[in-house]
C-alpha positions in Angstrom: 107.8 95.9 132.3 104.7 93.2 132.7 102.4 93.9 129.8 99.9 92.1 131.7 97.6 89.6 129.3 97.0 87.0 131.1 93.3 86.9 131.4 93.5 88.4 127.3 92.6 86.0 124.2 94.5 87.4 120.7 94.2 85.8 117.5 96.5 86.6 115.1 96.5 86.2 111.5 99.0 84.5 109.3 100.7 83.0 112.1 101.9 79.0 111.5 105.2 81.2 110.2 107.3 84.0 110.0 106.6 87.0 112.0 102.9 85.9 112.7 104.7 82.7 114.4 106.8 85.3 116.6 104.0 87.8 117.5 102.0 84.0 118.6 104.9 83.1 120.7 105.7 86.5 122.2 101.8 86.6 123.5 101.6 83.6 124.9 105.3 84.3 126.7 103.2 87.3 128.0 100.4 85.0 129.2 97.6 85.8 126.8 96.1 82.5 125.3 96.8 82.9 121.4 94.7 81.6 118.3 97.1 80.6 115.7 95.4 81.3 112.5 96.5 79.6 109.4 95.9 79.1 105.9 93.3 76.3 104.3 91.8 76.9 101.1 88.4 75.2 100.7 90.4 73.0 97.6 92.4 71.9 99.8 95.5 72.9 97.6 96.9 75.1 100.6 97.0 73.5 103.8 99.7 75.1 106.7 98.0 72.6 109.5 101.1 71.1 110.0 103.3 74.4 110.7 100.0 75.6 112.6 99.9 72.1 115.1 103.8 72.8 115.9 103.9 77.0 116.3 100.6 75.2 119.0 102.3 72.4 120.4 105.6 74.6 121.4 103.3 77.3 123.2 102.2 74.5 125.3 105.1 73.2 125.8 106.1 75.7 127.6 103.1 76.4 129.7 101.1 78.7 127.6 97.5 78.1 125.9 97.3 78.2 122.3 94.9 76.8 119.1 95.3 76.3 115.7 92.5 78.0 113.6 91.8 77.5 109.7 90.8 80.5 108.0 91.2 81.8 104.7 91.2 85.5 105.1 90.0 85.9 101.6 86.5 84.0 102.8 84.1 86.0 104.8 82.9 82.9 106.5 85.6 81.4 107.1 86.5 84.6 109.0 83.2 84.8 111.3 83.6 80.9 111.5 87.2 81.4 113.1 86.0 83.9 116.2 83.3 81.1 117.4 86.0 78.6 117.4 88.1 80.5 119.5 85.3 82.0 121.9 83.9 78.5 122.1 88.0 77.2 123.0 89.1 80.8 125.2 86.5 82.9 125.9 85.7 86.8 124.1 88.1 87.5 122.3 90.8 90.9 123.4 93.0 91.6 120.8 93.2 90.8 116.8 96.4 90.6 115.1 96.1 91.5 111.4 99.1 90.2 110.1 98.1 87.7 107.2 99.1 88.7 103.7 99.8 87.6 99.9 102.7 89.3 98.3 102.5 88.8 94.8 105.6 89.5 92.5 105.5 91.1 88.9 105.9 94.2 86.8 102.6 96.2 86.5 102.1 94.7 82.9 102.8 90.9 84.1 99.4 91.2 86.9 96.1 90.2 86.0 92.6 91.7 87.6 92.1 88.5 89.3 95.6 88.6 91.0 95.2 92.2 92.4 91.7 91.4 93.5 93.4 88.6 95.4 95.6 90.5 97.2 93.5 93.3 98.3 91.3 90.3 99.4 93.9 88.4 102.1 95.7 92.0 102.8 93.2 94.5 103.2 89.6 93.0 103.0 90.3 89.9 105.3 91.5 92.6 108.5 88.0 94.8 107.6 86.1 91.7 108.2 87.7 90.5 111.3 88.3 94.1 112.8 84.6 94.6 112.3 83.6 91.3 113.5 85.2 91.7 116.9 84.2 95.4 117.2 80.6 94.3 116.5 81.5 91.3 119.8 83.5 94.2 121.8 80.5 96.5 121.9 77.7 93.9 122.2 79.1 93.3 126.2 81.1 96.8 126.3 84.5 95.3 126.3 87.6 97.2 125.3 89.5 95.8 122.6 92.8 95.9 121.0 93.6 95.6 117.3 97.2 95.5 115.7 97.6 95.8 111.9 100.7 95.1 110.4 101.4 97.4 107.3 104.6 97.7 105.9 107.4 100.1 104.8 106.3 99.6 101.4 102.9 101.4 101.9 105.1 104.3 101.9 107.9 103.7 100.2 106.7 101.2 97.2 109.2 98.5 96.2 111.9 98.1 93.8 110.7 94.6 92.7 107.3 94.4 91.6 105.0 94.3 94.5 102.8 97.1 93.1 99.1 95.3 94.9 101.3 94.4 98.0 102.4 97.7 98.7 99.2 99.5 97.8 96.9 97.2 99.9 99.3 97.8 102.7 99.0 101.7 101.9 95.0 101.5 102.6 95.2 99.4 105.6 97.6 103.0 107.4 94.4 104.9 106.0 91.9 102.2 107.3 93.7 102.2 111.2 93.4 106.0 111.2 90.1 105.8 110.0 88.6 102.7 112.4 90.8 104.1 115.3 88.6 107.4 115.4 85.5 105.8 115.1 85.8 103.1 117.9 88.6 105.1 120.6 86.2 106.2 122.4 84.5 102.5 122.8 87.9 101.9 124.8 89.2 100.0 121.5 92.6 101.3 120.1 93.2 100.3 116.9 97.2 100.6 115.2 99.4 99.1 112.9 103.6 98.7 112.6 105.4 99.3 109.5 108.1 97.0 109.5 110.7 96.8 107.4 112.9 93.6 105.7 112.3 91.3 108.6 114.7 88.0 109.2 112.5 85.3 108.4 111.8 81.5 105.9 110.4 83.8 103.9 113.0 86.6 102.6 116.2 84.5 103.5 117.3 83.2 100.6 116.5 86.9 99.1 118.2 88.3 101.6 121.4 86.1 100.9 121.4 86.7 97.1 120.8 90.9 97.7 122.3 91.5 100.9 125.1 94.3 100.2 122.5 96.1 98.4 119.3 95.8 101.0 122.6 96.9 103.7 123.1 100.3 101.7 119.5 101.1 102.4 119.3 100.0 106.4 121.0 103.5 108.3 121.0 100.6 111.3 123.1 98.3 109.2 121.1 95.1 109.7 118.2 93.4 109.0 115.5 93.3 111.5 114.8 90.1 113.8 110.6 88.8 113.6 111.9 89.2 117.8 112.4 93.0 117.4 109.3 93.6 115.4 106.8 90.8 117.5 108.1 93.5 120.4 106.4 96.6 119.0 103.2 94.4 118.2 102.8 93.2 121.3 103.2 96.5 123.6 100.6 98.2 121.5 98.3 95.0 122.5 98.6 95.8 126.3 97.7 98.1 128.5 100.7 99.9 128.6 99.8 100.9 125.1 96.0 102.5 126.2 97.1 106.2 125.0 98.1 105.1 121.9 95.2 105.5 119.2 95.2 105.5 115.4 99.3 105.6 115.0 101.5 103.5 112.4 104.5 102.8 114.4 107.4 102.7 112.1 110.2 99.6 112.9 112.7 99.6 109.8 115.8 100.0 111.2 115.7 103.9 110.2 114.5 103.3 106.9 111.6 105.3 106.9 112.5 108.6 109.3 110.3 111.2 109.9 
């Protein structure tokens, strides 16, 4: 099937690693030119330009258009900032990728205010203020759009180890794609999210390694998912192949999560 982006722009969130990286790749394979958002706190104390400038470089490499774009999804301006950098590079931008996120770890005792303001402020208030921001550029020049968040099996399942902010930020970003799908569907923007589950990546490896008979006994499709498998899903829903499909949470975790 051709999924047809090559005249799109995307930027996706979160994406100098892990499945962000894959969902950057899998665009540009696809022909849309990708902005590769990544981390850079205003301290200076987080910096992911170099994972950003080689996730870039490889796209090119291999005849696609991509950019590296610091944004701290926690900063409002930082957030407007990043869609003039890439209209100035690209053009308008089609389709927005969601898929940065903090994932704290800790009983419900061991979190502080400040930690699950944090997190509700990357995971759920970081996508409101991009989503909005393009919706407000899609409906100035009566574009359609696209928008892709990625929630998470634990927004309906919780977890087992401590992610209590995690999982309930990801639970109101499946209320906040219903909710922004019916208001903008009938601009010609469709707006969903993917519920993955564990996915293969730096991130959960060693995790993964130290739990995996026990993560198996959960997984009906006896393995862990591949940042390949999931980019997939993400990436149909961002073309026009996907135009019918408004307001759903597509569920990829290996059977985890029937219904």
């Amino acid at each position: 099937m051709e999924l047809n982006l090559y005249d799109k722009v995307a930027i996706v969130t979160g994406a100098s690693s892990g499945l962000g990286k894959t969902i950057a790749f899998m665009l540009a394979e696809e022909g849309a030119a990708v902005a590769v958002n990544y981390l850079r706190t205003a301290d200076g104390s987080v910096d992911f330009a170099e994972d950003a400038d080689t996730v870039v470089q490889q796209i090119v490499d291999t005849g696609g258009q991509a950019l590296a774009v610091a944004a701290d999804m926690s900063v409002e301006d930082d957030v407007l900032a990043m869609f003039d950098t890439v209209e100035a590079q690209f053009g308008p931008v089609d389709i927005l990728i969601n898929n940065a996120a903090y994932l704290p770890k800790g009983p419900i005792t061991g979190y502080t205010q400040e930690e699950w303001n944090y997190t509700f402020q990357v995971n759920m208030t970081g996508p409101f203020v991009a989503s909005r921001e393009l919706v407000r550029r899609l409906l100035e020049v009566e574009r359609p759009g696209k928008i892709i968040n990625i929630a998470s099996l634990a927004a309906f399942r919780g977890s087992t180890t401590g992610h209590l902010p995690y999982d309930a930020s990801k639970g109101a970003m499946v209320s906040f794609t219903r909710a922004l799908a019916r208001e903008v569907s009938k601009h010609g923007i469709n707006v969903n999210a993917v519920a993955p589950g564990m996915i293969k990546t730096e991130m959960v490896a060693k995790t993964w390694e130290q739990n995996k008979e026990r993560y198996l006994a959960r997984m009906p499709i006896g393995r862990i998912a591949l940042p390949e498998e999931v980019a997939t899903v993400v990436v149909f829903l961002a073309s026009e192949a996907a135009d019918y499909i408004c307001g759903a949470t597509i569920d990829v975790t290996g059977g985890m999560m029937m219904h």
